[in-house]
mmCIF file of the C-alpha atoms, coordinates in Angstrom:
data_MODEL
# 
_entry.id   MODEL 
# 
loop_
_atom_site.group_PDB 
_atom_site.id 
_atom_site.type_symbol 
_atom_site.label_atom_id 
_atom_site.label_alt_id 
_atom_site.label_comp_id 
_atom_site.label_asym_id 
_atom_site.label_entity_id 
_atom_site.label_seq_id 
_atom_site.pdbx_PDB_ins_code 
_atom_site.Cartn_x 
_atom_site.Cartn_y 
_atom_site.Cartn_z 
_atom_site.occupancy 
_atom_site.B_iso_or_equiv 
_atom_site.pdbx_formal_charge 
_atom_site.auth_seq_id 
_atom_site.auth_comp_id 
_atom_site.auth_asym_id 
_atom_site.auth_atom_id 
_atom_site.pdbx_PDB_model_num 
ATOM 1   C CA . UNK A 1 1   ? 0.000   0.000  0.000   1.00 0.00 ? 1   UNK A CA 1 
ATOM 2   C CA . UNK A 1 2   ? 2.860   2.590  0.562   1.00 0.00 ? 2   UNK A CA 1 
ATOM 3   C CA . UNK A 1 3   ? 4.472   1.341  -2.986  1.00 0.00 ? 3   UNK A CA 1 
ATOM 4   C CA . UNK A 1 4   ? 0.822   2.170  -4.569  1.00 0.00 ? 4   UNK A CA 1 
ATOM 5   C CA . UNK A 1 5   ? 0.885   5.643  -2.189  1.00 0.00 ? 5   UNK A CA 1 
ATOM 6   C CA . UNK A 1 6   ? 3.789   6.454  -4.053  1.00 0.00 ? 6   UNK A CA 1 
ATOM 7   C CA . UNK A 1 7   ? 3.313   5.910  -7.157  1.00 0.00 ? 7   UNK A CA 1 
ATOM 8   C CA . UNK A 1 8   ? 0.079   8.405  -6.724  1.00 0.00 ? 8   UNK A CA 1 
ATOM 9   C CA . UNK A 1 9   ? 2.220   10.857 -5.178  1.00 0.00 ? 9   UNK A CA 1 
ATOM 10  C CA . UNK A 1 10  ? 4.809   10.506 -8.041  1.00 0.00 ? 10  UNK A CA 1 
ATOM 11  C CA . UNK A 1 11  ? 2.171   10.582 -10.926 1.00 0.00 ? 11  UNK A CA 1 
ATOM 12  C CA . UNK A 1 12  ? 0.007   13.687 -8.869  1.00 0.00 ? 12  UNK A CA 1 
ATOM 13  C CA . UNK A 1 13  ? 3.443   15.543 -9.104  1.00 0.00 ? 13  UNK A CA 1 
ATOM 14  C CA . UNK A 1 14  ? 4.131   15.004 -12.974 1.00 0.00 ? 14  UNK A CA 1 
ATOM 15  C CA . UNK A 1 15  ? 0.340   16.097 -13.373 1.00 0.00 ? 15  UNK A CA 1 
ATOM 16  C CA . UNK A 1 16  ? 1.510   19.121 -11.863 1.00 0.00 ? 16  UNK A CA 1 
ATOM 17  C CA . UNK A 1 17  ? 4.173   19.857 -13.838 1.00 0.00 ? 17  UNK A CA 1 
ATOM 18  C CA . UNK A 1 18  ? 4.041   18.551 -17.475 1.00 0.00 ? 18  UNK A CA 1 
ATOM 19  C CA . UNK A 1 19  ? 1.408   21.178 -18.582 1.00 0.00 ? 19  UNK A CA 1 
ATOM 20  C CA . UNK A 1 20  ? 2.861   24.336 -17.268 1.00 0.00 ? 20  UNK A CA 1 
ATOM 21  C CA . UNK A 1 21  ? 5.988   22.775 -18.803 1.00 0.00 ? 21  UNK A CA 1 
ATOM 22  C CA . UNK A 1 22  ? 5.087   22.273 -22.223 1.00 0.00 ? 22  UNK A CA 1 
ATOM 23  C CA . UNK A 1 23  ? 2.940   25.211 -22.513 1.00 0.00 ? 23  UNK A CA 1 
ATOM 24  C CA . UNK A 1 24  ? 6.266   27.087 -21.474 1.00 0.00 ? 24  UNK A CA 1 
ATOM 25  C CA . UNK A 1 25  ? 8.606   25.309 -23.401 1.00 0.00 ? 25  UNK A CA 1 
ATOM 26  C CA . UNK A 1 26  ? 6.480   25.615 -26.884 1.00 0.00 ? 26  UNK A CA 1 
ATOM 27  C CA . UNK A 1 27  ? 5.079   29.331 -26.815 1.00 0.00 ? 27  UNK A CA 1 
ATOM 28  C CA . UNK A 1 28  ? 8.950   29.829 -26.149 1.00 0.00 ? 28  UNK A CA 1 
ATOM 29  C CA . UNK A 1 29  ? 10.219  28.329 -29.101 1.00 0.00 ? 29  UNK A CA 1 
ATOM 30  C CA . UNK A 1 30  ? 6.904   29.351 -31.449 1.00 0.00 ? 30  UNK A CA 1 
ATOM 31  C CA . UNK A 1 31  ? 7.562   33.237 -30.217 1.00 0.00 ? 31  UNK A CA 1 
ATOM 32  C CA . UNK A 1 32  ? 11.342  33.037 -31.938 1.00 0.00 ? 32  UNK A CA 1 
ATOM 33  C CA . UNK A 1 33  ? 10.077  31.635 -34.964 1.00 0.00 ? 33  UNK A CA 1 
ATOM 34  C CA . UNK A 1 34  ? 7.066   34.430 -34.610 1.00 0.00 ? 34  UNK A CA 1 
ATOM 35  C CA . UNK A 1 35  ? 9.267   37.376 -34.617 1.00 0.00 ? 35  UNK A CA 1 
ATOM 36  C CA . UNK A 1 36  ? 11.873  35.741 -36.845 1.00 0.00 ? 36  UNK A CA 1 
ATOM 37  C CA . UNK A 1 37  ? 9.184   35.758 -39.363 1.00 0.00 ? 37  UNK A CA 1 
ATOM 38  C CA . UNK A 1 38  ? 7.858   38.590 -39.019 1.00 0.00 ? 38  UNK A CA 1 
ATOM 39  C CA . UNK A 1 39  ? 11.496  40.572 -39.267 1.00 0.00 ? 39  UNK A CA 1 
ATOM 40  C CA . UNK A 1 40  ? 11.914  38.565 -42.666 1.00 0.00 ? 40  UNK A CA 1 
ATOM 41  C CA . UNK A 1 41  ? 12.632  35.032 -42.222 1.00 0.00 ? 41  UNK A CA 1 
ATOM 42  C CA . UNK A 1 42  ? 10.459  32.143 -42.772 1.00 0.00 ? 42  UNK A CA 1 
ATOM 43  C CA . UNK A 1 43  ? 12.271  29.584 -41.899 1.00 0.00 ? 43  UNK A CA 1 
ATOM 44  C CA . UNK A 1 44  ? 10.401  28.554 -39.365 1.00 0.00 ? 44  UNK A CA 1 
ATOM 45  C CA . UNK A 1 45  ? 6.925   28.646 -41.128 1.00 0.00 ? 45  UNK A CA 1 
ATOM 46  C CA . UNK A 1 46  ? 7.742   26.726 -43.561 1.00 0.00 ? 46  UNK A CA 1 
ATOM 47  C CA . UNK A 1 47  ? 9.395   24.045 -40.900 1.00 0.00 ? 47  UNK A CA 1 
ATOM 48  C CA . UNK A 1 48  ? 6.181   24.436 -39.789 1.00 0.00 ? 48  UNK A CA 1 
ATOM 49  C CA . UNK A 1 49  ? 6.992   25.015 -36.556 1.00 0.00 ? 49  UNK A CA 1 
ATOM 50  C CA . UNK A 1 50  ? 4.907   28.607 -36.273 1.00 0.00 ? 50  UNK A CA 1 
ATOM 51  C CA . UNK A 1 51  ? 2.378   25.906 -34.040 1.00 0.00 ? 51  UNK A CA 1 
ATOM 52  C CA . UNK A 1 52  ? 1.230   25.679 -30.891 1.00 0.00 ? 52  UNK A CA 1 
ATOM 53  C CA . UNK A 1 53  ? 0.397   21.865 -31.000 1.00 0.00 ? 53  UNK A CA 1 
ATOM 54  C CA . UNK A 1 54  ? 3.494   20.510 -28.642 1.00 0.00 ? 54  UNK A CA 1 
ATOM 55  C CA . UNK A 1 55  ? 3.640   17.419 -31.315 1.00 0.00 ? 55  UNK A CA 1 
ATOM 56  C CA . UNK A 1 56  ? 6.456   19.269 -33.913 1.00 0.00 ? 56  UNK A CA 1 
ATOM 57  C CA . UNK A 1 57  ? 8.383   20.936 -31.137 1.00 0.00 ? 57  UNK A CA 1 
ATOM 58  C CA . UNK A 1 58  ? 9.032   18.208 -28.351 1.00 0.00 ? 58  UNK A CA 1 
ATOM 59  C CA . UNK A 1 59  ? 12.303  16.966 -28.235 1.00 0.00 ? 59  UNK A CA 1 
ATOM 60  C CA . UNK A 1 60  ? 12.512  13.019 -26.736 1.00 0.00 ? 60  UNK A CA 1 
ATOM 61  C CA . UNK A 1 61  ? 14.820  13.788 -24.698 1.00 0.00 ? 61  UNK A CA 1 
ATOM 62  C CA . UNK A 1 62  ? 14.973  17.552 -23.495 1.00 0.00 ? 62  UNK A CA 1 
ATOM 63  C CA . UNK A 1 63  ? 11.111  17.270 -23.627 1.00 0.00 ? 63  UNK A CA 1 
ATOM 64  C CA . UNK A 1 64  ? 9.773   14.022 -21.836 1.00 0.00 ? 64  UNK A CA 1 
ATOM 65  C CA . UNK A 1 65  ? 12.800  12.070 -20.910 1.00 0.00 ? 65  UNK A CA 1 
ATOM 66  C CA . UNK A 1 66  ? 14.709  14.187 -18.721 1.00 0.00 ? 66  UNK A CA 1 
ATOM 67  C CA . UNK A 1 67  ? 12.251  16.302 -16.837 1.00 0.00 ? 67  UNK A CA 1 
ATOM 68  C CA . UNK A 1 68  ? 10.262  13.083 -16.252 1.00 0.00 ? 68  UNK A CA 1 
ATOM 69  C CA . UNK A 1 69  ? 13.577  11.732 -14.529 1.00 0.00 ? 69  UNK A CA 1 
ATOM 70  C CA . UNK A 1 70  ? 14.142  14.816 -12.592 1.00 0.00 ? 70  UNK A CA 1 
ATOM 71  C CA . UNK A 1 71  ? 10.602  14.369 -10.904 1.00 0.00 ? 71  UNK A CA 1 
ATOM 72  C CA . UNK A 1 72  ? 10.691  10.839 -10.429 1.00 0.00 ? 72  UNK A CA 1 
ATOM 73  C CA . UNK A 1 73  ? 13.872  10.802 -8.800  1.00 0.00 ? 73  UNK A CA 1 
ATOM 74  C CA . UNK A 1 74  ? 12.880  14.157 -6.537  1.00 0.00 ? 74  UNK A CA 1 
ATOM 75  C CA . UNK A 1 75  ? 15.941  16.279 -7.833  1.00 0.00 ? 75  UNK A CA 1 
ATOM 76  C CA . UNK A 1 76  ? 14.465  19.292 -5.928  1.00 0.00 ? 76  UNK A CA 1 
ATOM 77  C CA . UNK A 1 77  ? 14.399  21.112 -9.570  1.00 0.00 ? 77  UNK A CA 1 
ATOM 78  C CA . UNK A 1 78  ? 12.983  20.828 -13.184 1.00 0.00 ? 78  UNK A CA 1 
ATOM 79  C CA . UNK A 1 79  ? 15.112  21.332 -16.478 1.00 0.00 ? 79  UNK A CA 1 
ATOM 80  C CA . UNK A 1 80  ? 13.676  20.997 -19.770 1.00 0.00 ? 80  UNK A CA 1 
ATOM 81  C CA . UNK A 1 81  ? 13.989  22.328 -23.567 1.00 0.00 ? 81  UNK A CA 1 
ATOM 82  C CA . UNK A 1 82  ? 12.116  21.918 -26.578 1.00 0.00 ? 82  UNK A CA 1 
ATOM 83  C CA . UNK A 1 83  ? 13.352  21.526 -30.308 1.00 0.00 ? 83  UNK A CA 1 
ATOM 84  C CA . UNK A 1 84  ? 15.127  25.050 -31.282 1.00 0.00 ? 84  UNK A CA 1 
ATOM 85  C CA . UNK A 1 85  ? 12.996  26.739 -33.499 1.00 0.00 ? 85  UNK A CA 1 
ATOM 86  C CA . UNK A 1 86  ? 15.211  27.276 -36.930 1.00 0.00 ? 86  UNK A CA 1 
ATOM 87  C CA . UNK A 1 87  ? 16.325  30.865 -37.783 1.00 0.00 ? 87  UNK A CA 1 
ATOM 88  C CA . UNK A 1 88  ? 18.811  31.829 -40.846 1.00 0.00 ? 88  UNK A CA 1 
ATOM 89  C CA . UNK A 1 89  ? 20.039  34.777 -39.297 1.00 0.00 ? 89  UNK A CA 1 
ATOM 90  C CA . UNK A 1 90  ? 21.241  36.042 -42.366 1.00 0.00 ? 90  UNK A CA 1 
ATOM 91  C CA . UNK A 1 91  ? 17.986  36.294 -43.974 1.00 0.00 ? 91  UNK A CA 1 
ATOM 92  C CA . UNK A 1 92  ? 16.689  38.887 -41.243 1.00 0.00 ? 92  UNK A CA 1 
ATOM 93  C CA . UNK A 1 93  ? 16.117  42.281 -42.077 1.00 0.00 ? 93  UNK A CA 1 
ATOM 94  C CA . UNK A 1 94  ? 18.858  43.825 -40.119 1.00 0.00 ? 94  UNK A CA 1 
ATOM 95  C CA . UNK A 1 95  ? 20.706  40.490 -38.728 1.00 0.00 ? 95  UNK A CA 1 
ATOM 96  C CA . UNK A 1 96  ? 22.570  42.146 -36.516 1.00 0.00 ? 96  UNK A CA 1 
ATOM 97  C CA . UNK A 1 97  ? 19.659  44.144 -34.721 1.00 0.00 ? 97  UNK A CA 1 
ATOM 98  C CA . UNK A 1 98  ? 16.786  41.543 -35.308 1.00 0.00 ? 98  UNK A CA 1 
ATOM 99  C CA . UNK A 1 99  ? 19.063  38.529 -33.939 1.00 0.00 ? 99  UNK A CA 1 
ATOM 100 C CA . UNK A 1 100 ? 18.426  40.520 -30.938 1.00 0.00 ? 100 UNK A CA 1 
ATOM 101 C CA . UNK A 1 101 ? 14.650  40.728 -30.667 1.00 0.00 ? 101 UNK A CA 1 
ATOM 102 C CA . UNK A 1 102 ? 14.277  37.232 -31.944 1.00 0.00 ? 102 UNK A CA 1 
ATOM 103 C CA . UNK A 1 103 ? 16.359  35.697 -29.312 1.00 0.00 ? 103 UNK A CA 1 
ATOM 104 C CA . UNK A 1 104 ? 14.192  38.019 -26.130 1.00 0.00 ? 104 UNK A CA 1 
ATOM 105 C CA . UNK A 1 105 ? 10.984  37.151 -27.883 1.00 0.00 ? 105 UNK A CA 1 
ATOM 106 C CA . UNK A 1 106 ? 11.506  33.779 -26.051 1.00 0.00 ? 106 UNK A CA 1 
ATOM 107 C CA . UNK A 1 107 ? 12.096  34.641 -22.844 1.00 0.00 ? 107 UNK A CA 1 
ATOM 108 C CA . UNK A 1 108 ? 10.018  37.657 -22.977 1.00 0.00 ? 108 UNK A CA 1 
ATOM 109 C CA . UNK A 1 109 ? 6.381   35.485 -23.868 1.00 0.00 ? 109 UNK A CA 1 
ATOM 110 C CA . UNK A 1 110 ? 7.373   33.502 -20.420 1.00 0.00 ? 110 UNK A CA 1 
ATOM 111 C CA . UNK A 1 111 ? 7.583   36.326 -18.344 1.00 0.00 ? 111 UNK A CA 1 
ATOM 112 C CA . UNK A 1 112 ? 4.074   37.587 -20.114 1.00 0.00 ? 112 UNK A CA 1 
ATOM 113 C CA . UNK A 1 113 ? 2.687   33.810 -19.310 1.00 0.00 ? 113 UNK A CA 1 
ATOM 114 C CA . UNK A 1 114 ? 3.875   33.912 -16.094 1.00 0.00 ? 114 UNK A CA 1 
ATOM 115 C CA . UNK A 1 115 ? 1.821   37.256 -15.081 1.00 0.00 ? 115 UNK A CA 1 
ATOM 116 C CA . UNK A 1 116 ? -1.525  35.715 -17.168 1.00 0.00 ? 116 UNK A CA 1 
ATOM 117 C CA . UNK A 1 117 ? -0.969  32.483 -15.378 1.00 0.00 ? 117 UNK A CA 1 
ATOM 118 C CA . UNK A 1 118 ? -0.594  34.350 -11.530 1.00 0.00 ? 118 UNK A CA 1 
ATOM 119 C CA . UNK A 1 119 ? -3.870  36.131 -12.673 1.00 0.00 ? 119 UNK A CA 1 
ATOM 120 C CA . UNK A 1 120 ? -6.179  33.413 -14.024 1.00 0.00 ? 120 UNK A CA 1 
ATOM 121 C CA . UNK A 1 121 ? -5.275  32.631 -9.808  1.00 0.00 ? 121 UNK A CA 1 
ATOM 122 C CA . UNK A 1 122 ? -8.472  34.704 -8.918  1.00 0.00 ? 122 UNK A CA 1 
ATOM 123 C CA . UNK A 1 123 ? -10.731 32.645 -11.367 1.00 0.00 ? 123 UNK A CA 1 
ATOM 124 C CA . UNK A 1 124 ? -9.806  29.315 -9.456  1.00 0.00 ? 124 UNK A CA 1 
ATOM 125 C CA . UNK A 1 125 ? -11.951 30.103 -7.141  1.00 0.00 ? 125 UNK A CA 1 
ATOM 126 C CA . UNK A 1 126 ? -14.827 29.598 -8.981  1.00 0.00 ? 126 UNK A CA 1 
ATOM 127 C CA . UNK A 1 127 ? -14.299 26.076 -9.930  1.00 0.00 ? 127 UNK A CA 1 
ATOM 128 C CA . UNK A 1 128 ? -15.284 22.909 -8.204  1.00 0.00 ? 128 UNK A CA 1 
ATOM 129 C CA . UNK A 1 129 ? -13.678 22.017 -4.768  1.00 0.00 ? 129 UNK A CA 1 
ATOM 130 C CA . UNK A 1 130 ? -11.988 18.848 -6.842  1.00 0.00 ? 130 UNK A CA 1 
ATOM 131 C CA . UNK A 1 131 ? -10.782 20.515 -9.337  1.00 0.00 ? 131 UNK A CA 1 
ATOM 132 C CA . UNK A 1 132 ? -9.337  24.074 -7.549  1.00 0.00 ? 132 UNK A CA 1 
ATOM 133 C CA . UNK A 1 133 ? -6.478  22.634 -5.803  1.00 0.00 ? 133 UNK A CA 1 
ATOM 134 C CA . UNK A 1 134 ? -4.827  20.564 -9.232  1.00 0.00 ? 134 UNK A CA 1 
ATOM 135 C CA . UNK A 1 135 ? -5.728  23.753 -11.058 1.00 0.00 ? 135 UNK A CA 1 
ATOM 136 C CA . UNK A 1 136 ? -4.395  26.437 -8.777  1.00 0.00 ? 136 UNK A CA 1 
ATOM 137 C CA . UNK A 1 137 ? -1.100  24.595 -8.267  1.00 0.00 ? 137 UNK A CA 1 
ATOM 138 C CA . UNK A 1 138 ? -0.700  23.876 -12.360 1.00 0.00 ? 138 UNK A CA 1 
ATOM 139 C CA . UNK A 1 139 ? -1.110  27.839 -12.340 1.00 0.00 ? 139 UNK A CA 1 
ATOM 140 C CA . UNK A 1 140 ? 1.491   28.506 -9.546  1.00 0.00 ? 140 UNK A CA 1 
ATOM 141 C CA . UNK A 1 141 ? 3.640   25.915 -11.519 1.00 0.00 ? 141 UNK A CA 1 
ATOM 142 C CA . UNK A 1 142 ? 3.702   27.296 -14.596 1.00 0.00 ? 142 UNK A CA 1 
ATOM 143 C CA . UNK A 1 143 ? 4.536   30.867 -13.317 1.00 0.00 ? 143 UNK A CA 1 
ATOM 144 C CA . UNK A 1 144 ? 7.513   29.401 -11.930 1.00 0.00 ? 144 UNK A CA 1 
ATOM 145 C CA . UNK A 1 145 ? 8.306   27.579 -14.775 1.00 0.00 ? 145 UNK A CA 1 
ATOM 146 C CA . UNK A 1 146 ? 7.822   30.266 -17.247 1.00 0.00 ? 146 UNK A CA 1 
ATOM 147 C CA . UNK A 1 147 ? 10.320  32.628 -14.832 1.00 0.00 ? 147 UNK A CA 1 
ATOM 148 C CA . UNK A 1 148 ? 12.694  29.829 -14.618 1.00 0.00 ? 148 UNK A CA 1 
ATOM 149 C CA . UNK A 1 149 ? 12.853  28.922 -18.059 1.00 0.00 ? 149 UNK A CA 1 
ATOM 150 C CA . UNK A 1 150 ? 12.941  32.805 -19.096 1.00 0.00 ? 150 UNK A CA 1 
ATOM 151 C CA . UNK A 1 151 ? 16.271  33.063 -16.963 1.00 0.00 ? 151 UNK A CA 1 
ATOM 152 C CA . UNK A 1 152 ? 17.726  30.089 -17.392 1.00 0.00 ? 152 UNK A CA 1 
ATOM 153 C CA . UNK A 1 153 ? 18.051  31.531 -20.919 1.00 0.00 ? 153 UNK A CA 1 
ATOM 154 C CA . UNK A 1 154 ? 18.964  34.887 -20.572 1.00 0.00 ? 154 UNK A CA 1 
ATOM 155 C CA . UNK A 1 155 ? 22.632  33.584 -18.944 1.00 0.00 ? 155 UNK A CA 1 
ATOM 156 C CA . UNK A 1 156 ? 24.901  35.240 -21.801 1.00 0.00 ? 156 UNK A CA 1 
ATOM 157 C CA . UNK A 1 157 ? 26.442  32.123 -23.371 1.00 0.00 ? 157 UNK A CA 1 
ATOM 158 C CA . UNK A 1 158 ? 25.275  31.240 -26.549 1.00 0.00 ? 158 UNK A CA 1 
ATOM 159 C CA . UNK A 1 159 ? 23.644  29.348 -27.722 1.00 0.00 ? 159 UNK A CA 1 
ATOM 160 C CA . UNK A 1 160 ? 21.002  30.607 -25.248 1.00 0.00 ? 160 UNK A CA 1 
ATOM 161 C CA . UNK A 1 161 ? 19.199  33.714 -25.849 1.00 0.00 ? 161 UNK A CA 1 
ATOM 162 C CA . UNK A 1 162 ? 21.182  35.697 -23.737 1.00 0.00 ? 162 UNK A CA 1 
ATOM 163 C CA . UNK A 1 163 ? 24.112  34.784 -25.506 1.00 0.00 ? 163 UNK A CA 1 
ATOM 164 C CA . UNK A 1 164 ? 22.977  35.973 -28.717 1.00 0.00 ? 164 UNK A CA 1 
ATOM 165 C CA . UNK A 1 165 ? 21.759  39.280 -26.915 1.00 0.00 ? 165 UNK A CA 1 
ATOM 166 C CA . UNK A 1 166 ? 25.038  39.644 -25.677 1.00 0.00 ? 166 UNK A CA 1 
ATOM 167 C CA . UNK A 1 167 ? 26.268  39.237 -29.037 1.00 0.00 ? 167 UNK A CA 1 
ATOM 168 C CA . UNK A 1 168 ? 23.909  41.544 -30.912 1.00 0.00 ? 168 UNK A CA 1 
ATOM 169 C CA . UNK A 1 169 ? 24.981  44.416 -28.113 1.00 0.00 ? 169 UNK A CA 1 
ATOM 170 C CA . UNK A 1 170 ? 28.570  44.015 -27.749 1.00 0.00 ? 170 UNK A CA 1 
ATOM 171 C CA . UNK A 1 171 ? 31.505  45.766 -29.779 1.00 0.00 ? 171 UNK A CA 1 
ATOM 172 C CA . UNK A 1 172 ? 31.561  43.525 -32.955 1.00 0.00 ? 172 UNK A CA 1 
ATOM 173 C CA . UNK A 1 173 ? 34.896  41.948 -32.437 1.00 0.00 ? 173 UNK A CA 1 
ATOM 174 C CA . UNK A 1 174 ? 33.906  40.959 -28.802 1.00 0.00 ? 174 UNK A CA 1 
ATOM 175 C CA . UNK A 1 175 ? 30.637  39.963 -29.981 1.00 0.00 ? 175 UNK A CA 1 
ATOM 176 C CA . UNK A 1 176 ? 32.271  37.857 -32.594 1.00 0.00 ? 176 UNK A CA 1 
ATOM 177 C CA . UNK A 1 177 ? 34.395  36.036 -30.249 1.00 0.00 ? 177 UNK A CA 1 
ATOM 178 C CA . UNK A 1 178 ? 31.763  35.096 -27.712 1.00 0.00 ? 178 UNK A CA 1 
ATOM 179 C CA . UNK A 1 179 ? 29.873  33.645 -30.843 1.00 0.00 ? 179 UNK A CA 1 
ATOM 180 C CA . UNK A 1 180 ? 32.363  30.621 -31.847 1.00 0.00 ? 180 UNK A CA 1 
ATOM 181 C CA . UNK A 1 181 ? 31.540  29.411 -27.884 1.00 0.00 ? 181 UNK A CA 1 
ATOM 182 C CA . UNK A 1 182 ? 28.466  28.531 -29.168 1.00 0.00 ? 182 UNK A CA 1 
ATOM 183 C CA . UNK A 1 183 ? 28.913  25.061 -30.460 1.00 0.00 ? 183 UNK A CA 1 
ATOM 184 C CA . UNK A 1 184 ? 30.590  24.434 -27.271 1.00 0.00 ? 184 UNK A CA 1 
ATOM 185 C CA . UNK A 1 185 ? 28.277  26.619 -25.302 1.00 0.00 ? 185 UNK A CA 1 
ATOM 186 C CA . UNK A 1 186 ? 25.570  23.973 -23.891 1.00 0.00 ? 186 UNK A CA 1 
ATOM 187 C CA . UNK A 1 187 ? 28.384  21.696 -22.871 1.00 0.00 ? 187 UNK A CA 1 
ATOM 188 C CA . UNK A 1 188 ? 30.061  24.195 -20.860 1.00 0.00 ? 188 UNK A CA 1 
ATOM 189 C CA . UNK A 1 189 ? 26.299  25.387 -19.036 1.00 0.00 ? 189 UNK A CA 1 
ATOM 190 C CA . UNK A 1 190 ? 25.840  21.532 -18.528 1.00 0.00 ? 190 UNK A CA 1 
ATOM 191 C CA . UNK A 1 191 ? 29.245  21.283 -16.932 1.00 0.00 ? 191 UNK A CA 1 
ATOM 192 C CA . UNK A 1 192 ? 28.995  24.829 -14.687 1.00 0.00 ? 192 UNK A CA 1 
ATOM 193 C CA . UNK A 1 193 ? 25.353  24.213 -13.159 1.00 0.00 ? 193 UNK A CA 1 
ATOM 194 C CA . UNK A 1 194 ? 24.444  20.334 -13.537 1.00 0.00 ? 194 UNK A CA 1 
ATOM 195 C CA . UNK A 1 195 ? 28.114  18.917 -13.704 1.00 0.00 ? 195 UNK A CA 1 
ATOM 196 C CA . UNK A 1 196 ? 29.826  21.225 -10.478 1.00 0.00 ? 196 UNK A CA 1 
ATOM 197 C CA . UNK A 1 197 ? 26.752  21.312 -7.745  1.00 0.00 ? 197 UNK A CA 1 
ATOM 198 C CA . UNK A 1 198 ? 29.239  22.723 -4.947  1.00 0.00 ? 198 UNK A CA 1 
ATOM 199 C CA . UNK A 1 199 ? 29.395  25.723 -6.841  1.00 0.00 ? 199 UNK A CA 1 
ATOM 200 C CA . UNK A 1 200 ? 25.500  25.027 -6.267  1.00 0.00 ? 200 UNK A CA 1 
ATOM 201 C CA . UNK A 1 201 ? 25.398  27.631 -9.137  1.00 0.00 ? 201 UNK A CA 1 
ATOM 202 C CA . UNK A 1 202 ? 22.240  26.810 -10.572 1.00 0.00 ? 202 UNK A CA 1 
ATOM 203 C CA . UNK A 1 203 ? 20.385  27.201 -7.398  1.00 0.00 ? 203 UNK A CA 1 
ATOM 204 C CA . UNK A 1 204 ? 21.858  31.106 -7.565  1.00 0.00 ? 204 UNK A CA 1 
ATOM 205 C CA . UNK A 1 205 ? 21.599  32.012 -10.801 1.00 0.00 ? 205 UNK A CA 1 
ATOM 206 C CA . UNK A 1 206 ? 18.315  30.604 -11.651 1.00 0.00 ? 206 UNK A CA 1 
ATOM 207 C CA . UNK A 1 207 ? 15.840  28.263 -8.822  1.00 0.00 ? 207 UNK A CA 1 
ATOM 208 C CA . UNK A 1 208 ? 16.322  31.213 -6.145  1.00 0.00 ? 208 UNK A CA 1 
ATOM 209 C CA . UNK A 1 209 ? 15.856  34.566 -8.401  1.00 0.00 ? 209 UNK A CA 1 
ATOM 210 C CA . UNK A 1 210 ? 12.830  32.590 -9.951  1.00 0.00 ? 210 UNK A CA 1 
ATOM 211 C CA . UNK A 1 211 ? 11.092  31.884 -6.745  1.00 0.00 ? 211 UNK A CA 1 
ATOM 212 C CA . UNK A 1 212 ? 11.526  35.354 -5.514  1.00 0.00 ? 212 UNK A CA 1 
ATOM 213 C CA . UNK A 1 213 ? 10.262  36.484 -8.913  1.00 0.00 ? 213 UNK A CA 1 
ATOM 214 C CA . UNK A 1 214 ? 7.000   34.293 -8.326  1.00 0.00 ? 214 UNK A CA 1 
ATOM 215 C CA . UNK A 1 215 ? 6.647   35.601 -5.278  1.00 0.00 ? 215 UNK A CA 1 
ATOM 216 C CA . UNK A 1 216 ? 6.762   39.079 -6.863  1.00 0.00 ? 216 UNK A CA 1 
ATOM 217 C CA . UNK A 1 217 ? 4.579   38.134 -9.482  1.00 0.00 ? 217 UNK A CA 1 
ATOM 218 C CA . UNK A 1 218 ? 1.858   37.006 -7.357  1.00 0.00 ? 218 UNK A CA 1 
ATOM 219 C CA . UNK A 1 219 ? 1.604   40.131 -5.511  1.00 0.00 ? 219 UNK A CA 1 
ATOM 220 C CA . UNK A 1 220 ? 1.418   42.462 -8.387  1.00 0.00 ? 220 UNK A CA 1 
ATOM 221 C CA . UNK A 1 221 ? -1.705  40.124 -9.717  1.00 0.00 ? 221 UNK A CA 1 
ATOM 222 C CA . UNK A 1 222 ? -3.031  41.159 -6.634  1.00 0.00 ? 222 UNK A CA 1 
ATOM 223 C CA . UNK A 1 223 ? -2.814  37.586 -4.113  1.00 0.00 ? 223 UNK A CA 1 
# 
């Protein structure tokens, strides 16, 4: 009987957690391809990938696989990514400029999801007693997530979004240098936050300022 308790508990949790993260995950991605298309490439449209069905941009692993593992095994925090929307760069309309507002377009929906999602709070209150509590903590979970996911990206490594802020803003020879980390950039975040925990770094740089950020959140929408 306290297997089957667990099991509950364990599957109650990923309930909890697998919306707010693939709603955050996909209007991420689908708000790059959004604004890359709009400042002149369509890369991504006709990848078909300007869609909010989760189907096109869940990645096995980065998607399902690992945050599943993360819960399961009680990690005390949830990582995730979806597929990276596809963007030629060159083909914007001012590359250097609009590489910028295609890589905060990302980060910036989740902090906009995050305030929708602490104010659709209120309305919880109006549903059924068994089905307030699942919703209200989906909602509180998916401002978290949204915050979380919208710094975890803004750390100034490519290929995260920051990264290719950073590179959009800096003096071009600086800028250019930071870029050819990129195909080694994921490796070394993997290695600084996940790889070195006594530097306990992503705990600083992302859990912590996120949770504060919820807390802030929550009081602006008025709870």
């Amino acid at each position: 009987m306290l297997q089957l308790a667990h099991v509950r508990e364990q599957l109650l949790q990923i309930s909890l957690w697998i919306l707010p993260v693939l709603v955050a995950v996909v209007f991420h991605e689908v708000a790059h391809g959004y604004v890359a298309n709009w400042l002149g490439d369509d890369t991504a449209r006709r990848a078909g990938r300007l869609t909010l069905n989760p189907l096109p941009h869940i990645d096995p692993i980065g998607s399902v696989a690992l945050p599943l593992l993360l819960l399961v095994s009680q990690a005390g925090f949830l990582f995730g990514w979806a597929k990276p929307v596809p963007v030629n760069f060159r083909r914007l309309n001012n590359p250097r400029r609009d590489m910028i507002l295609v890589a905060i377009a990302g980060p910036g929906i989740n902090i906009v999801l995050a305030y929708v999602s602490a104010l659709l709070l209120h309305l919880a209150d109006i549903l059924p007693p068994s089905a307030e509590s699942w919703v209200k903590q989906n909602l509180l979970a998916s401002v978290y997530m949204n915050l979380l996911l919208a710094l975890f990206n803004m750390i100034p490594l490519p290929p995260l979004d920051g990264g290719r802020v950073a590179v959009g803003l800096l003096p071009r020879r600086i800028g250019y240098a930071l870029s050819r980390v990129e195909p080694f950039g994921f490796l070394i975040i993997i290695v600084l936050l996940f790889m070195l925990p006594q530097l306990n770094l992503f705990a600083r740089l992302v859990q912590v300022p996120a949770a504060n950020l919820t807390n802030l959140f929550l009081k602006l929408a008025g709870l």
